[in-house]
C-alpha positions in Angstrom: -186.7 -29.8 -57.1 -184.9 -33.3 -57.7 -184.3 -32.3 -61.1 -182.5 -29.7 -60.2 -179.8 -32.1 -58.5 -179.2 -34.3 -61.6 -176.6 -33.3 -64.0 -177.5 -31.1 -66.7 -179.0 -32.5 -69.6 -178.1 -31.8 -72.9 -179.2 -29.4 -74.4 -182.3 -29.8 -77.0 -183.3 -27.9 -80.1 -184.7 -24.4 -79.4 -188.3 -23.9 -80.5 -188.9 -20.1 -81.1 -192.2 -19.4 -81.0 -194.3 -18.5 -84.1 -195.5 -14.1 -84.4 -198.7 -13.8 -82.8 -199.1 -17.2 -81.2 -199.0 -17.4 -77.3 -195.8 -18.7 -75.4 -196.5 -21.0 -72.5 -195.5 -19.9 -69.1 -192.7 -22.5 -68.6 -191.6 -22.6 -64.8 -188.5 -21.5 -63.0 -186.9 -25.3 -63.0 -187.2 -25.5 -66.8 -185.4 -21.3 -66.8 -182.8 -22.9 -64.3 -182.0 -25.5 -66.9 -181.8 -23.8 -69.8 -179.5 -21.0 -68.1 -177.3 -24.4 -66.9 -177.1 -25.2 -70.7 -176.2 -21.5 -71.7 -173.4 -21.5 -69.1 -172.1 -25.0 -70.1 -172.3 -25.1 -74.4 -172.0 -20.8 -74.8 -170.4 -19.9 -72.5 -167.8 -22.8 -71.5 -168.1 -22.5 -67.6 -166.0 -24.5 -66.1 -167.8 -27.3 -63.8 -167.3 -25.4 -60.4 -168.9 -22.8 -61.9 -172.0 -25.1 -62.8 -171.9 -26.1 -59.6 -171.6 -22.7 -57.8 -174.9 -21.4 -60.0 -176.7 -24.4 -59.4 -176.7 -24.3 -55.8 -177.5 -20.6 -55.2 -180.2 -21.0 -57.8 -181.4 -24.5 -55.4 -181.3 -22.1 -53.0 -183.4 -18.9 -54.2 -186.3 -22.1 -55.4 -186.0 -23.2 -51.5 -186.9 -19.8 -50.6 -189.8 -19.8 -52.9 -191.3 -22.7 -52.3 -191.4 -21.3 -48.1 -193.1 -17.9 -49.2 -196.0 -20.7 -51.5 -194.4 -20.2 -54.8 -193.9 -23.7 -56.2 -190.7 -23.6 -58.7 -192.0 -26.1 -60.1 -195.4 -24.4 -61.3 -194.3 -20.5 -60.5 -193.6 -18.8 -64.1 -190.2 -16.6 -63.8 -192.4 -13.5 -64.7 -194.2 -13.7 -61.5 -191.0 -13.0 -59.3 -191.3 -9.1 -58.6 -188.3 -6.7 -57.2 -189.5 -7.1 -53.7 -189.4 -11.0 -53.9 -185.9 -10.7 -54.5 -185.3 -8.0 -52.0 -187.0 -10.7 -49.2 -184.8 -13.2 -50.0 -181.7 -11.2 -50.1 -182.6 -10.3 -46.6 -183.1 -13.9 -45.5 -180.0 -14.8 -46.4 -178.5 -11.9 -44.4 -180.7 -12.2 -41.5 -182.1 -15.5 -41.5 -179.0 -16.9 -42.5 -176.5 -14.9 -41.1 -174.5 -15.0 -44.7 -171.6 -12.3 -45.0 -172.2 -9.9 -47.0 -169.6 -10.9 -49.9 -172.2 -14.2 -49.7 -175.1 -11.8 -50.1 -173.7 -10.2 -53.0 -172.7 -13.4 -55.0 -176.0 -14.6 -54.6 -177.5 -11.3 -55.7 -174.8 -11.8 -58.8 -175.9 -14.9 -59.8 -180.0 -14.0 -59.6 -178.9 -10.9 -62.1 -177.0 -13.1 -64.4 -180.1 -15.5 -64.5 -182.8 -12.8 -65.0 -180.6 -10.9 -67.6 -180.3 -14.1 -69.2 -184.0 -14.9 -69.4 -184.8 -11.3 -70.5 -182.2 -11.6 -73.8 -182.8 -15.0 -74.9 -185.9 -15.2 -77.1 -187.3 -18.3 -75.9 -188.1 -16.5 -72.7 -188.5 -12.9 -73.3 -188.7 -11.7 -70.4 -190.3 -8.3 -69.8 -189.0 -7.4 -66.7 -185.7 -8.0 -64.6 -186.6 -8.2 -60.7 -183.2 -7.9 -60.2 -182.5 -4.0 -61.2 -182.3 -1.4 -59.5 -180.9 -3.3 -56.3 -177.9 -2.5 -55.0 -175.5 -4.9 -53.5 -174.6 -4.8 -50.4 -171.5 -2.8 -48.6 -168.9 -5.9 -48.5 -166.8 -5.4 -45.6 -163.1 -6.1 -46.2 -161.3 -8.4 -43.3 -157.9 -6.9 -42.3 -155.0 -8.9 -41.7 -154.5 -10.2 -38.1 -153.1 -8.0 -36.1 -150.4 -8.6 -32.9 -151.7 -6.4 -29.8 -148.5 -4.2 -28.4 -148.2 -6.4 -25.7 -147.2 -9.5 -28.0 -144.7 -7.3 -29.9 -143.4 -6.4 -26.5 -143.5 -9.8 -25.7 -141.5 -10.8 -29.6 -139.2 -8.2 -28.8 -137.9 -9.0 -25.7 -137.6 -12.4 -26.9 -135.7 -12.1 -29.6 -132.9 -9.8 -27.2 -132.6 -13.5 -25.4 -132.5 -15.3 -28.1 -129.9 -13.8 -30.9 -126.4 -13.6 -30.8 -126.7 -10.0 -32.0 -129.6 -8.7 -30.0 -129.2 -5.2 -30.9 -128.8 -5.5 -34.5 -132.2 -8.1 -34.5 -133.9 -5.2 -32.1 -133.3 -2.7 -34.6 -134.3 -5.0 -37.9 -137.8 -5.4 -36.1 -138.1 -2.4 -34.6 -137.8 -0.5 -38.1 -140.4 -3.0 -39.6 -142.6 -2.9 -36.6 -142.4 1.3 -36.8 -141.4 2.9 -39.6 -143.6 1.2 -42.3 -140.7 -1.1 -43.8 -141.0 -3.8 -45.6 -138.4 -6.8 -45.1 -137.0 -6.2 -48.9 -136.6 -2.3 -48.2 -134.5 -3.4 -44.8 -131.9 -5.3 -46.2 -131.5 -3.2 -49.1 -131.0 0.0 -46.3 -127.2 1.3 -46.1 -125.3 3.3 -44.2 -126.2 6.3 -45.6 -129.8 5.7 -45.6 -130.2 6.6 -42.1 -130.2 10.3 -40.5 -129.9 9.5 -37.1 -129.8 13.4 -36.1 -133.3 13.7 -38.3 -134.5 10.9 -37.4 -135.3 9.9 -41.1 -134.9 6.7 -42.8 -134.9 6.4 -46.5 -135.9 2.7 -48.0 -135.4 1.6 -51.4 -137.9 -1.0 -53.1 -137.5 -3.7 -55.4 -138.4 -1.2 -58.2 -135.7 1.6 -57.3 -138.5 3.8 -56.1 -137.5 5.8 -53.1 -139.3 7.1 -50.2 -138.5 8.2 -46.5 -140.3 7.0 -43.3 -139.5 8.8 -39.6 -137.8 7.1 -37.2 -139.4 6.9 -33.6 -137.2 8.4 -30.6 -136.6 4.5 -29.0 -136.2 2.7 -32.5 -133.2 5.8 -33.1 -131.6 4.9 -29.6 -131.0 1.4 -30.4 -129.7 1.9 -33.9 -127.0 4.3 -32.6 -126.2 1.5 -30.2 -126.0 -0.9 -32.3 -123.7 1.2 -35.0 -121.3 2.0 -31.9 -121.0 -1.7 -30.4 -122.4 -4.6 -33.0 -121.9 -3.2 -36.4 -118.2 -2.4 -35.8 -117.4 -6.6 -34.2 -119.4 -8.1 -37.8 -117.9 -5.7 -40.2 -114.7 -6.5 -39.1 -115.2 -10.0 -40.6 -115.9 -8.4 -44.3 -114.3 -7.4 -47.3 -114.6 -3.8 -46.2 -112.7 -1.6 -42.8 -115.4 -1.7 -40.2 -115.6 2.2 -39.9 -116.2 2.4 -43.8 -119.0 5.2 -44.3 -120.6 3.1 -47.1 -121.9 -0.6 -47.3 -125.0 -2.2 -45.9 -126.4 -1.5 -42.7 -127.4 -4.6 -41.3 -124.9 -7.6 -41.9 -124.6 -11.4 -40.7 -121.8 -13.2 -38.5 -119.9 -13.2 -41.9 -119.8 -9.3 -42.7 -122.0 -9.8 -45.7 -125.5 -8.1 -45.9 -128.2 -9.6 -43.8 -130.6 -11.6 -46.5 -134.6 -11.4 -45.6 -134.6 -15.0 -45.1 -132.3 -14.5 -42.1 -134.8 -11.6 -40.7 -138.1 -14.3 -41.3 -136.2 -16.9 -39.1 -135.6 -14.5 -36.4 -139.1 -13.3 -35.9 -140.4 -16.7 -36.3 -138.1 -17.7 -33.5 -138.9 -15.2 -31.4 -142.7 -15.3 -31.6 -142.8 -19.2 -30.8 -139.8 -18.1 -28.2 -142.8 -15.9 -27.0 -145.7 -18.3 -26.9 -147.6 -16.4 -29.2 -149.6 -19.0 -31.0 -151.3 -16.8 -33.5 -149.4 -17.8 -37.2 -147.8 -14.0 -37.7 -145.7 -13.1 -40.2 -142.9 -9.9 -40.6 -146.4 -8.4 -42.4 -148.2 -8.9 -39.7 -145.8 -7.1 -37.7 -145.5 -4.5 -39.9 -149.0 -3.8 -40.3 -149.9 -4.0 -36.3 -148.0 -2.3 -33.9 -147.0 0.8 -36.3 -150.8 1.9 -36.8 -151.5 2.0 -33.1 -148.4 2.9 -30.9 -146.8 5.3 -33.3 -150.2 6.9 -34.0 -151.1 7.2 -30.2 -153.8 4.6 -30.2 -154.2 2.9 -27.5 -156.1 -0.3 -29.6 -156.5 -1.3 -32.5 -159.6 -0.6 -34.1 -161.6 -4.0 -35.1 -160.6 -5.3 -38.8 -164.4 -5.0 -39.8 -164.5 -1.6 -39.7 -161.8 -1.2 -42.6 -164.1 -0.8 -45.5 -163.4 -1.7 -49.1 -163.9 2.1 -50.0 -162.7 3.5 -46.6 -158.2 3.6 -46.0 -157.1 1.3 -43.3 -155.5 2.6 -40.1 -152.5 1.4 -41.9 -153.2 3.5 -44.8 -153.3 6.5 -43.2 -150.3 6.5 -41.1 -148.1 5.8 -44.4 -150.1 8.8 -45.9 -149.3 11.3 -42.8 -145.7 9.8 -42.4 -144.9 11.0 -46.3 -146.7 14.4 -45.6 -144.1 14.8 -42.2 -141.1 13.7 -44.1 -141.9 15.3 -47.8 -139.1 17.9 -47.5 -137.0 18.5 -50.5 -133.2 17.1 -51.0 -130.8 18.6 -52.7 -133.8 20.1 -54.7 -136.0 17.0 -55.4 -138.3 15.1 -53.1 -137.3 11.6 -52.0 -141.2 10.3 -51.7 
């Protein structure tokens, strides 16, 4: 197994065997070394990758060499399906590997079996490694604020700002109608239907869809359009009771940029003593999923599978389906 350690030697002239004479069993170490060389000179892996292979590969001859297979004397025609199967369940269970660890192991036994089967210094007959399946890989979701920290953010950021209603209302659209921060300080005046309770958001590539506003989030923009808008458009280019222009501005009367909103909720969550490094995504993707939706929690991150739709996923998809009404004879979503 110390050879295995050493860097890979170079690689040697291949002697094919002559028709009809009998190939000698070499042993896994010498297979390992030769599929080093194939990654290095044919393929042009990149040392990292050398690296990567030859520790997994370390590892599956450790595991051999505990189940009385010596590497080092054990031909790589004697490894059978089930041998493979063991070990992928020893790293699992024995191990307590994830299973996106489980399955680049499994990766890199296929690539070395495949390899042995095609090159014809090996011929290998069989490939232990088919037929096997990897295993589910569970996606990890973002982390998520519980609704008592956005409480707790929100509240904070009424004592902190100068303008607390307008800052309410920037977090409370991201926090629960599925904006993003680029869609919120592109929204206007006319992008709101307070009486419908719809919002429409524009993205960075013109598309156009519309998100429902929430009862509480609708009460604090009309406050905020009767008493803050009004005091900083007045220091614009444009009459504060102008039906047209952006609907969130600064101290200046200019549109509110998204660095402006990232400060704010940055503020606010240390203002909160929430320790846990959120972003305005991580906003955006917690409390919406869960208070919106009627859940009382959020349900663990685990369980949001890489062929399965998010909690977040889903609320976006019934949102369009509630707001999918036609306008002026096309649909906005």
């Amino acid at each position: 197994m110390g050879s295995l350690k050493e860097a890979i030697p170079l690689a040697r002239p291949m002697m094919h065997p002559r028709p009809g004479r009998r190939v000698r069993r070499r042993p896994v170490v010498e297979a390992i070394t030769d599929f080093l060389i194939h990654l290095r000179l044919e393929r042009a892996s990149s040392p990292n990758t050398l690296r990567a292979y030859r520790r997994d590969l370390h590892s599956f001859c450790r595991f051999l060499s505990e189940r009385g297979a010596d590497p080092h004397v054990t031909p790589p025609d004697a490894i059978m399906r089930p041998d493979v199967r063991a070990y992928l369940a020893h790293l699992s269970c024995g191990r307590a590997l994830r299973s996106s660890s489980v399955s680049r192991h499994l990766a890199c036994l296929r690539s070395f079996f495949r390899f042995l089967n095609q090159d014809p210094a090996w011929r290998l007959a069989h490939d232990p490694t088919a037929g096997i399946p990897h295993p589910r890989v569970v996606r990890e979701g973002p982390p998520l604020l519980s609704a008592l920290e956005v409480g707790r953010i929100l509240a904070a950021c009424e004592r902190l700002s100068p303008y607390p209603l307008r800052d309410l209302c920037a977090l409370r659209l991201l926090a629960q109608t599925d904006c993003r921060v680029s869609e919120l300080v592109r929204m206007e005046l006319h992008d709101v239907a307070l009486d419908r309770r719809v919002a429409t958001l524009r993205g960075a590539d013109d598309r156009v869809r519309r998100v429902p506003i929430p009862p509480s989030t609708e009460a604090c923009l009309r406050r905020y359009l009767q008493v803050e808008r009004p005091q900083l458009a007045a220091a614009g280019p444009l009459p504060h009771d102008a039906p047209h222009g952006q609907l969130f501005l600064n101290a200046q009367g200019a549109g509110l940029s998204a660095s402006s909103v990232e400060r704010l909720f940055r503020r606010a969550r240390i203002e909160a003593g929430i320790a846990m490094p959120a972003s305005l995504h991580t906003l955006r993707q917690s409390w919406l999923t869960f208070l919106v939706a009627g859940e009382s929690a959020p349900p663990h991150p685990r369980t949001w599978a890489v062929n399965g739709s998010s909690p977040v996923t889903r609320f976006r998809r019934d949102a369009s389906r509630r707001v999918a009404e036609p306008v002026g004879g096309a649909s906005l979503v």
